[in-house]
N, C-alpha and C positions, 0 to 999 in steps of 0.2 A: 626168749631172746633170739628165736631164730624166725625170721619171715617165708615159712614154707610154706607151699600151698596145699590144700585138702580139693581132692575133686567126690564128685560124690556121683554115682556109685564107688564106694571107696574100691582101689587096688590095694595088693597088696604091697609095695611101696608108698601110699600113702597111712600109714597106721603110723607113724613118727610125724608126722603135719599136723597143722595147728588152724589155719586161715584158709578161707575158700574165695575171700578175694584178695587183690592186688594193685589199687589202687594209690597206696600211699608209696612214697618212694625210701626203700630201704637202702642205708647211705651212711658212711664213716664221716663226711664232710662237714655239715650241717651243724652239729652239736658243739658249743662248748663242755670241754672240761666231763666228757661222758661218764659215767659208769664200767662201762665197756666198751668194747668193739662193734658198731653197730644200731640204729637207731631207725626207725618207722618216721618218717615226718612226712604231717598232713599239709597241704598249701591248695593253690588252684588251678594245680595241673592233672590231667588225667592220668592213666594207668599207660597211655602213649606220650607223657611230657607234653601234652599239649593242651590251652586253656579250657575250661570246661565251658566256658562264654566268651569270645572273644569279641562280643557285637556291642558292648559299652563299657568304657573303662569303670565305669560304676557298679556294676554286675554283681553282686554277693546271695551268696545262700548255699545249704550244705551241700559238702563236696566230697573231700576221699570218705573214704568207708575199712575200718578195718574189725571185719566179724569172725568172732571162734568157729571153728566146725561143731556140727553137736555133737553134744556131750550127755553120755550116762548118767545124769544123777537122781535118779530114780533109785537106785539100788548098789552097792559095791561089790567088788569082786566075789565073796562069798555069798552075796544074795542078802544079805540084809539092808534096814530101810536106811537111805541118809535121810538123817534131821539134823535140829537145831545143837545138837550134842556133838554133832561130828566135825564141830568147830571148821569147818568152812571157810576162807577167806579170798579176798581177791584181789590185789597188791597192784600198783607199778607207779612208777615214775616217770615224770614228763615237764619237760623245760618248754619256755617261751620264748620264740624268735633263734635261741642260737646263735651264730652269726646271719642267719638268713633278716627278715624281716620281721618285728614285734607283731602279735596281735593286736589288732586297736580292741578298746575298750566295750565295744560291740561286737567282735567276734568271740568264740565260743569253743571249745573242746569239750565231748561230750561223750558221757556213760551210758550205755544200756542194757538192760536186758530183756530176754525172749521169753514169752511166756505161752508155751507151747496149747495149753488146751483152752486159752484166748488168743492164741492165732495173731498175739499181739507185742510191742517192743515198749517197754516199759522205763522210764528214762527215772537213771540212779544218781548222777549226778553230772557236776557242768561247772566250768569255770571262763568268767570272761579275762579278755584279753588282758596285757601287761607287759613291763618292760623290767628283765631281771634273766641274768645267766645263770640263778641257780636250779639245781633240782629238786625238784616238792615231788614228797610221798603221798600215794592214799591208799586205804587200808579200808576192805569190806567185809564183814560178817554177814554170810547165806543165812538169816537172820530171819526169813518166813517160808513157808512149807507151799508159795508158788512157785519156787525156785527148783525145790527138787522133784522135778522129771524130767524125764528121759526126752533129747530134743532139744534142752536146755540149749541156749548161746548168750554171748556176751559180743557186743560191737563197740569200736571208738568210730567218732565222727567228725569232724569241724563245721565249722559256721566263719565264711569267711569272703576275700576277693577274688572271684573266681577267672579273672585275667591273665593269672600268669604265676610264677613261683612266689607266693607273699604269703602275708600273714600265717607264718610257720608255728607248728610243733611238734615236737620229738616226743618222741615215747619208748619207753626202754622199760628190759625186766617186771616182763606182766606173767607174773606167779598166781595159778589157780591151786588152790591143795585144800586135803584134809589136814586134821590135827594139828592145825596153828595154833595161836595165839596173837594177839593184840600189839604184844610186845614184839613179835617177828615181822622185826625191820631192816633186821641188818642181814646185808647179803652174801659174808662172808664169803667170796671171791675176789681174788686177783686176776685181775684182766687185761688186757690188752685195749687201751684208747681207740689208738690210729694204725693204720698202716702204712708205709714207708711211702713218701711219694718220688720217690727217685734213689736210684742209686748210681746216679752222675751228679755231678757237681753242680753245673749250672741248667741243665736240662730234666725234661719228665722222660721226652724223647729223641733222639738223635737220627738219622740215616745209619744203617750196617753197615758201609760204605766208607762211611767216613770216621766210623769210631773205629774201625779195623786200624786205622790209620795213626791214630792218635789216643787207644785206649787207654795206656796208664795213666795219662795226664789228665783224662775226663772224667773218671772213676772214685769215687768216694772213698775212704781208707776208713771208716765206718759209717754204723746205721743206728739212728738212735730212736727206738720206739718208745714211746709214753706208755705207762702203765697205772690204774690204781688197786689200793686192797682195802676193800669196800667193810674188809674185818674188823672189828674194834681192836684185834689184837694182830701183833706182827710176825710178818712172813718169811721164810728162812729160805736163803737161797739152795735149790739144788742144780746140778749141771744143764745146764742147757746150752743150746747151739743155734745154727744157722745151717740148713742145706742147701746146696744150689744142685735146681736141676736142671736140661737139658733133653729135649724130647722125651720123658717119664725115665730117663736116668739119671741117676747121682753124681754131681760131678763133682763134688767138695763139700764137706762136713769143718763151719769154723767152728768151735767151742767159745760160749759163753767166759769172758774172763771178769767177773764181778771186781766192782771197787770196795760193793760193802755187799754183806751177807746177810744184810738184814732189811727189812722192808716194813717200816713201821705201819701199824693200822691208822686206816683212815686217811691215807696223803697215795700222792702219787711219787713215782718211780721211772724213772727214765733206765730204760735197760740199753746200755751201748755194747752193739758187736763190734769187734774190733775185727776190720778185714785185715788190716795189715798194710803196710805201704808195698806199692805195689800192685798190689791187688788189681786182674783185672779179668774180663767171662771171656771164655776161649773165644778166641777167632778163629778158629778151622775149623769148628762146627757147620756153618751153612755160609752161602755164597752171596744169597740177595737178602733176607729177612731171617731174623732171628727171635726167639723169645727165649728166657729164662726164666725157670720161676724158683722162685726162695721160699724158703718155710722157715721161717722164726715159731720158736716154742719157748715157755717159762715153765717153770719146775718149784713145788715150794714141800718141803716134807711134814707140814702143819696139819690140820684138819680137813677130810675131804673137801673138796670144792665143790660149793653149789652147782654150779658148770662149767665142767672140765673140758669146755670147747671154746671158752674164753681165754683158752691156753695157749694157743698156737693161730697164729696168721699167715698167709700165703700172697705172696706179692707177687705180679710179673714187670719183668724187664722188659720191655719191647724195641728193638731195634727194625725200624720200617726204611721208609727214605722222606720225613720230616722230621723236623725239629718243633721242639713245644714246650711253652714255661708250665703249659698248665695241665691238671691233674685228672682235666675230662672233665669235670663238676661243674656248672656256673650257680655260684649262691645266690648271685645277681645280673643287672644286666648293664651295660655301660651305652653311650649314646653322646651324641654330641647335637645341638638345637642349632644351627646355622646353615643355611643355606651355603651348599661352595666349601662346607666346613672339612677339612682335610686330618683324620687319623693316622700316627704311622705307630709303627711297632719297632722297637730296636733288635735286631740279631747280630750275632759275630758267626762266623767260620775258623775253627782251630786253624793258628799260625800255618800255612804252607796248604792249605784247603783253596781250590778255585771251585764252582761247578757252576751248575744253572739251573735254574728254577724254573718249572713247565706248570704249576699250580699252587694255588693258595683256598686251606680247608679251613672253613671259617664255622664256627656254629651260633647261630643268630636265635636269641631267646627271645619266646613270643613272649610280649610281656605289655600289658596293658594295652597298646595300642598296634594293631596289624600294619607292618612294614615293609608286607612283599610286593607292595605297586611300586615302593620308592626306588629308582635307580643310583646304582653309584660306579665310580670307576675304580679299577684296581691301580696302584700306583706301587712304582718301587725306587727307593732314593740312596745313594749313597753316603757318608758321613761326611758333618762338615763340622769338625769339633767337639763332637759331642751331639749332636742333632740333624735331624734333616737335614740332608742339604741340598744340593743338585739332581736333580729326575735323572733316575738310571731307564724308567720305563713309565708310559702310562696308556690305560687303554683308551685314553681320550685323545684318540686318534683323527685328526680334523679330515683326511680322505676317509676313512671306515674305522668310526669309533665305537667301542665295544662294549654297551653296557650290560652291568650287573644289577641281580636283585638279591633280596635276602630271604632264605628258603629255610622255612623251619621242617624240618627232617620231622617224621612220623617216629620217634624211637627217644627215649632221654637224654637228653644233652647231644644228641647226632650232630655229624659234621658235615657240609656240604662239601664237596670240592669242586672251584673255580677254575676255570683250565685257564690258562693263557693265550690270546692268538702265537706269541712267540715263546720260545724259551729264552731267559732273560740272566747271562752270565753275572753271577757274583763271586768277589774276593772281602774277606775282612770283614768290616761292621759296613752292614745295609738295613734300611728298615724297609717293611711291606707295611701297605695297610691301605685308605681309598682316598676319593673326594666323591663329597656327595650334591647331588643337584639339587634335595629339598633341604625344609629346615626342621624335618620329623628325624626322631633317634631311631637309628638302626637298629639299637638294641644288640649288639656283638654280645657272649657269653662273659659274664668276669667271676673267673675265679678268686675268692676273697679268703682261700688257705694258701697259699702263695704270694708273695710281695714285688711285682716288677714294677713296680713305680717309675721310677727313673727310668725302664725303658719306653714307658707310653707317653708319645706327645701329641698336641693335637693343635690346628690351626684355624681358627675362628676371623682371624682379619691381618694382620701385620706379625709375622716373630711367631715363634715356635712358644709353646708352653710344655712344660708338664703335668701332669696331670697330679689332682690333688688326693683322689681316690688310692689307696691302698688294695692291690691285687694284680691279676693278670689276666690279660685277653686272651679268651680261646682265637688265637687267629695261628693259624701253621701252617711255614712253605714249605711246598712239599719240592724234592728234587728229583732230578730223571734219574731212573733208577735202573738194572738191570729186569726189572720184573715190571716193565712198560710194555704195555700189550698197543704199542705205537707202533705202526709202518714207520714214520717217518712224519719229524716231527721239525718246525720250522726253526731255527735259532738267532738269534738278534745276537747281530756282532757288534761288537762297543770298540771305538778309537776313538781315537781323541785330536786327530789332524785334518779335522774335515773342516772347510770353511764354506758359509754361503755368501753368494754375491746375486745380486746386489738385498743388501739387507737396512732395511725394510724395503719389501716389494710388494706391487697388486697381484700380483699373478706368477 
């Protein structure tokens, strides 16, 4: 269950690692309905988030790689042989698509093994593509005598499009062991799903700045993490808590206050911490940038735990100087097909908030088709009801207009930042977002564990729409912050008693 890596010549902090590569992207997001905390999922991006072929959108063939370090099985600890008696087995689970994208019917997830004195990778099994959020088991018996020696490895693989993040799958709780059974299926751990994606309200991230300003009111009054207990039998509650820390100090211990003491096997479990009304992470801590980080833990006084590191989760709070619905992830990618076609994004500013916006961090997924020729312009609009409405700014400036491209960052899910020529004063609800001069998709990141629906619109010819898609746009303004490493930065002043004469003119 954990994705750590093995380098070889081994150190000795590598003897607890498992993988010597790192190609698959390990990720809470992706899976429905998990096991635990945690999942491997193969698609067709590299080990830097970026396509493994980006030169046709047709492109397929094997892609990530996730292979054991070698393993002893030549001999056990005391020196004697392993055989076919020492019952052997090789376990795990693995779902289809997720919320990401299904396999089609000709891709592939696939078994291996190394067969070290044929210097060769011997394929155990393979499943084609399909469309289904559950979780299937497989179960293998070391069931011939090529298997054990020393050097031994096991790989997962995919067979798939190698464009962009698609044809996904997860893979969870990959158990190697002696002295099994056939019948050892069940995983008898309670775990933690997800991790928290916010503990504000309507934000992932906010400005330090401006939550100083208005903390209790943005602040969540609990946190509710998903749980299941994978046990046939049920889990009994014992004390658990929440710590919050602060540059590796403690700064509050909430205690768990359970509704029910019991956690039936086989279901999930929503464990809620109750911060309290009120509740809100010191302000006097730091001046420009802040982080926090939380440690949530479960407690059961049952049967040891398969793995007792599915116990405890650690979240950070980050306060920077943007705002953000989304969780850093994109499951998928959003786009719009029209020429001139115009995105915005909805924000608000807490009641009595004015500032100004000097850049906008967009992360644009490469995904099928390369969109870093395409230009587009950044635009910023005020509210007119409920939706766009009137241009606060745009860099389509007819004396010196400023265009933008869309730049896939070397790193997963990476954020560009856009500068501004000016900084661009906002109060209340404004939206950002562009107009574009082709009619190819930009491809922006969309977060598909988050639901901003209602605040994405998009304009394709006449009237605002909203958008029919379920998620949210990695796009986030970022604002002038104390920790601007600017001289001296230009600012666009907004009134509203200027008149031009004569209007319409040539010149």
């Amino acid at each position: 269950d954990s994705l750590t890596l093995y380098f070889v010549p081994p150190l000795s902090d590598d003897l607890d690692k498992l993988w010597i590569d790192n190609s698959t992207y390990k990720n809470t997001s992706y899976p429905v309905n998990p096991l635990t905390i945690g999942v491997a999922t193969f698609d067709g991006l590299n080990n830097n988030g970026y396509p493994y072929d980006f030169s046709a959108s047709s492109a397929v063939d094997w892609s990530d790689e996730l292979t054991s370090k070698p393993l002893f099985l030549n001999e056990d600890n005391s020196g004697n042989a392993y055989d076919v008696s020492d019952s052997i087995y090789l376990t795990f689970w693995y779902q289809s698509g997720g919320i990401g994208e299904s396999p089609d019917l000709f891709d592939s997830l696939r078994l291996e093994y190394f067969i070290p004195n044929q210097n060769s990778w011997k394929r155990i099994w393979s499943t084609g593509g399909f469309t289904s959020d559950d979780w299937l088991f497989q179960h293998f018996l070391f069931d011939d005598t090529l298997y054990f020696q020393d050097g031994f490895q096991f790989r997962f693989s995919n067979y798939g499009n190698q464009t962009g993040s698609l044809d996904h799958w997860h893979l969870d709780y990959v158990i190697l062991g002696a002295n099994r059974s056939f019948a050892d299926t069940v995983m008898n751990d309670w775990a933690f799903q997800f991790e928290p994606t916010s503990m504000l309200q309507d934000y992932t991230h906010m400005p330090w700045k401006h939550y100083k300003q208005v903390s209790q009111s943005v602040t969540l009054n609990e946190v509710v993490i998903p749980s299941y207990n994978s046990s046939i039998n049920n889990k009994f509650l014992q004390p658990a808590a929440m710590d919050l820390f602060y540059d590796n100090s403690l700064l509050t211990s909430i205690p768990y206050n359970p509704t029910s003491l019991n956690v039936p096997g086989l279901s999930n479990f929503d464990m809620i911490y109750d911060l309290g009304n009120g509740f809100e992470f010191n302000t006097t801590v730091a001046d420009t940038f802040a982080t926090f980080d939380a440690r949530f833990y479960l407690a059961t006084n049952t049967t040891p735990e398969r793995l007792s590191e599915n116990d405890t989760i650690y979240y950070s709070q980050e306060f920077k100087n943007f705002y953000a619905y989304d969780d850093g992830t994109a499951e998928a990618a959003y786009g719009l097909v029209s020429s001139g076609a115009e995105l915005a994004y909805k924000f608000e500013l807490p009641m009595g908030i004015s500032d100004t916006i000097r850049s906008v961090q967009i992360h644009f997924s490469p995904s099928v088709n390369d969109a870093s020729s395409d230009p587009f312009f950044l635009q910023i609009w005020e509210d007119s009801s409920g939706q766009p409405g009137q241009l606060i700014y745009t860099t389509d400036d007819v004396n010196l207009p400023t265009f933008y491209y869309p730049k896939y960052n070397l790193g997963v899910n990476g954020f560009c930042q856009y500068e501004l020529p000016y900084n661009v004063p906002v109060s209340g609800t404004y939206y950002v977002g562009w107009r574009q001069s082709t009619a190819n998709r930009l491809n922006v990141g969309f977060d598909k564990n988050i639901n901003r629906q209602n605040d994405i619109f998009y304009k394709v010819g006449s009237g605002w729409n909203n958008t029919i898609f379920e998620g949210a746009l990695m796009i986030r303004p970022v604002f002038v912050s104390p920790a601007d490493n600017l001289v001296s930065h230009p600012t666009l002043k907004r009134t509203s008693n200027v008149k031009l004469y004569p209007n319409p003119t040539r010149d």
